[in-house]
N, C-alpha and C positions, 0 to 999 in steps of 0.2 A: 504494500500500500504506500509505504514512504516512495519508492521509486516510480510510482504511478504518480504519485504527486505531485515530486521534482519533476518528470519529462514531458507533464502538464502545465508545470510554471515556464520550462525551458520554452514550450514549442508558444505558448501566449506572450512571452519576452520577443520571440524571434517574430510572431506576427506582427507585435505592437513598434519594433525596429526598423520591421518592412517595410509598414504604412507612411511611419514618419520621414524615411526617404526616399518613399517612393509613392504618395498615396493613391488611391485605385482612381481620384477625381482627374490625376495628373493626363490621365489614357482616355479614360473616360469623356471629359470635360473641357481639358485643354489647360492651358500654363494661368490665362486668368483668374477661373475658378480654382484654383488648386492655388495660388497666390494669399489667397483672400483665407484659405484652410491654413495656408503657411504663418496669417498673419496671427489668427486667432491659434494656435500651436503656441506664440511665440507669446502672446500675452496671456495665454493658460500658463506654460511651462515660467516664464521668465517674467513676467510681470514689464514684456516689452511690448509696447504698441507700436505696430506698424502701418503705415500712411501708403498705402500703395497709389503712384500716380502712371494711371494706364490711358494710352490714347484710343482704346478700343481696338485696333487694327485685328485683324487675325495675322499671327503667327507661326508661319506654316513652320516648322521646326521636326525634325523627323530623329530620331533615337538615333545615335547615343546621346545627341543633344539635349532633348529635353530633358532626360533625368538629370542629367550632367547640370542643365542650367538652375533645376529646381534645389539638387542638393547642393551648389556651390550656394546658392541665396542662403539656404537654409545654415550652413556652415557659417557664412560671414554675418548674418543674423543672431547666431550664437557668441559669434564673437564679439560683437557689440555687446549684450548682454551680459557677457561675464567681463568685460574690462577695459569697455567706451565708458561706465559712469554715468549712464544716459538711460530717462526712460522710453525716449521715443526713438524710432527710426527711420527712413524713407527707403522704398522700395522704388525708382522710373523702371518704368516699360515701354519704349518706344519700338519702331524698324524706321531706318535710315538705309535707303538706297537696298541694299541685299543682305543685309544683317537686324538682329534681334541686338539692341542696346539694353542691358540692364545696371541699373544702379542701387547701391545701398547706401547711405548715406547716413552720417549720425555726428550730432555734435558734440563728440566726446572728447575725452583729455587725449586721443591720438598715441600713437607709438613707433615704435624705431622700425621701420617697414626691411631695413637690410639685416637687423637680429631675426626677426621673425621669419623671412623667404629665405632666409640661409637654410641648405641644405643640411648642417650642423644645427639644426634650433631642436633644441629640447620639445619644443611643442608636437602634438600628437594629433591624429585627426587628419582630415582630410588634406589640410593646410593650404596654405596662400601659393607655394609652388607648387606643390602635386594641382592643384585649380589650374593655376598658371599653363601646365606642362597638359594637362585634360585638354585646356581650349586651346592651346595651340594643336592638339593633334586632330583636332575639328575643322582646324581653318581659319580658327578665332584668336581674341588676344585679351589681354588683362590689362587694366592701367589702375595703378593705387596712387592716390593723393593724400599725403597726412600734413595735416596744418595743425602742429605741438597745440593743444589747447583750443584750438576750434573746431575740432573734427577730423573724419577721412570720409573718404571716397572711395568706393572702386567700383569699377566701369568694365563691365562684361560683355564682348562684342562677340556673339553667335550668328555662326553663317544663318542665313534661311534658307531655305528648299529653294531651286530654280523658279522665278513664278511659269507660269502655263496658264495658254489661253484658256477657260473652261466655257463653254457655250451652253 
């Protein structure tokens, strides 16, 4: 009965792990919807409120991307949380030309951006170069902005699908 019990805890662990980086709305619904789940996640779990500003567009985005883009938000949305200092944050959603722009944005105390993308950082997790090294193998690219004491920035530039004429 004990071992029934634990491989009952393990397998509801591993489902409740699954959701949160990958939830079934993301397939299902698309990056907007699944935004808005990402945002209330982050003020359940962290007591972070996030400002999502989305121009509507559809984004045609096709896997590995999309997960890719969901869990890098979701990562640097944590990272705010545990040590921007800050209770709010901003999420842009734009397309520009043939890419998906995203941003997270937070006006926190900021940090040393070449300790942390070292490939020597202590830090654990998805991190700021494994992202980094993610979107460039898609096509894409990373820009982090930290301004000591008024925040950072970073700027997620994901290919989009070729458009096509649809009639």
């Amino acid at each position: 009965k004990e071992i029934e019990k634990l491989v009952d805890q393990a397998s509801n662990s591993i489902r409740s792990i699954s959701t949160q980086l990958c939830p079934p709305v993301l397939h299902s619904l698309g990056l907007a919807p699944a935004l808005d789940y990402l945002a209330e996640e982050m003020e359940s779990a962290f007591d972070l409120v996030v400002r999502i500003h989305d121009e509507g567009l559809y984004k045609p985005i096709v896997e590995p991307g999309l997960s890719m883009a969901y869990r890098a938000l979701r990562e640097l949305l944590i990272n705010v949380a545990k040590h921007a200092k800050v209770s709010t944050a901003e999420i842009g959603c734009r397309n520009i030309d043939d890419f998906l722009i995203l941003t997270v944005s937070d006006g926190g105390v900021g940090f040393d951006y070449d300790e942390v993308a070292s490939p020597y950082s202590r830090g654990t997790g998805f991190g700021l170069l494994g992202m980094r090294e993610r979107l460039e193998f898609l096509g894409g690219e990373m820009q982090v902005k930290v301004t000591p004491g008024e925040g950072t920035r970073v700027t997620l530039k994901i290919p989009l699908m070729p458009s096509r004429n649809i009639h």
